[in-house]
N, C-alpha and C positions, 0 to 999 in steps of 0.2 A: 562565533561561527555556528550557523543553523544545521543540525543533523536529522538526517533523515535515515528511516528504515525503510529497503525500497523489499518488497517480500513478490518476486517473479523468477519464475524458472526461463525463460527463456533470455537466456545472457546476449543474444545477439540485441536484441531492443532494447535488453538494459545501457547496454553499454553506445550504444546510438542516441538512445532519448536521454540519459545523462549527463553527456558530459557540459552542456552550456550550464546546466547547475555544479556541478562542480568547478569550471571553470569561474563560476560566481562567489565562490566559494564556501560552498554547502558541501558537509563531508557527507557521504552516501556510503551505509553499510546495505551490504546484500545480503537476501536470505534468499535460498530457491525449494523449500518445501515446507510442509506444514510443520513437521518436526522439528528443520533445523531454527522457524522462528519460535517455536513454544521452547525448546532449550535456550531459547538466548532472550526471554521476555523481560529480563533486569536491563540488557542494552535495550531492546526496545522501549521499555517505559523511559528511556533519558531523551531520547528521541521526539524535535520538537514538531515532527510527521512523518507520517503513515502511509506511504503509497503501496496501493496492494492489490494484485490480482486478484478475481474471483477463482480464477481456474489454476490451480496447485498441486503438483504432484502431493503425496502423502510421505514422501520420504521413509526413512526404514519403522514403518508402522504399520499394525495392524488395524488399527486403528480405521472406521469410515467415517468420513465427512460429506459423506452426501451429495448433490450433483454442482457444486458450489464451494470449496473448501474455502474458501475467501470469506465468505456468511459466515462458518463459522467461528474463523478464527477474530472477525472483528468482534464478533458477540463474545468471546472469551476474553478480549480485549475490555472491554464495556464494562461487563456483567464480574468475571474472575479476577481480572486485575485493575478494577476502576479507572480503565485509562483513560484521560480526559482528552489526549492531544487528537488535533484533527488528520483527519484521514481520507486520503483520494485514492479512490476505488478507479481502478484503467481495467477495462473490458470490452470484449466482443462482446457479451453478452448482452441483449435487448428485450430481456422478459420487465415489463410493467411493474409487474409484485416484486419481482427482486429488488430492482430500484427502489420502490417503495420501504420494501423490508431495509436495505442497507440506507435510507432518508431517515428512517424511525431511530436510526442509529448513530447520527450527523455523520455522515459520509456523504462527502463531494464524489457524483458519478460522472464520470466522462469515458468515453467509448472510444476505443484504440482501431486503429493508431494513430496516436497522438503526435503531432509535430513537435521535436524538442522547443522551438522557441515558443510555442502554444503552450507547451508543460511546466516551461521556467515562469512565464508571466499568470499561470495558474497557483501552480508554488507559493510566489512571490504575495497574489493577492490574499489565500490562506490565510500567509502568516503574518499578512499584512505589513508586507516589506514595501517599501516606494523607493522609486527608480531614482 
């Protein structure tokens, strides 16, 4: 069974564009702030992807992450904990550079909202599963 770390605070889309991967049977753990994924980065490195908002609350932190927490936390990903698994970045977001920046970073960018059966045959290609 392929697991996934889905890291979105907004649980209404999580739980709409999820479930045709779970019903595939992919287990999806949630995280919805930047803190609750940096306390649980031993489950996330087991995890065979990465789906992640740019835009993230900071949960109970003082902490600033910039107009982007998503950017960061994949770079800490990367860089801090040499993660290798691939990662799909789901965004509003339409800045050129940032795309770029999260490209430099192998991050799959696709712009929400995403259609769940669009997100599972995205998934699927990744990790390169066949139907």
């Amino acid at each position: 069974m392929k697991k996934i770390a889905w890291i979105e605070d907004d649980t209404d889309i999580i739980d709409l564009v999820v479930r045709p991967l779970e019903r595939s049977g992919y287990q999806i753990t949630r995280f919805h702030t930047i803190k609750e994924a940096l306390d649980n980065m031993e489950s996330i490195r087991q995890c065979d992807l990465v789906l992640l908002d740019l835009i993230i609350p900071p949960g109970d932190t003082d902490e600033k992450f910039g107009d982007y927490p998503g950017i960061y936390l994949l770079r800490t990903f990367r860089q801090a904990y040499q993660m290798k698994q691939p990662v799909i970045v789901l965004s509003v977001v339409a800045d050129l550079k940032t795309f770029d920046e999260l490209k430099e970073m192998d991050a799959v960018v696709e712009n929400k909202p995403i259609l769940p059966s669009k997100l599972k045959l995205l998934v699927d290609e990744v990790l390169g599963i066949e139907e």
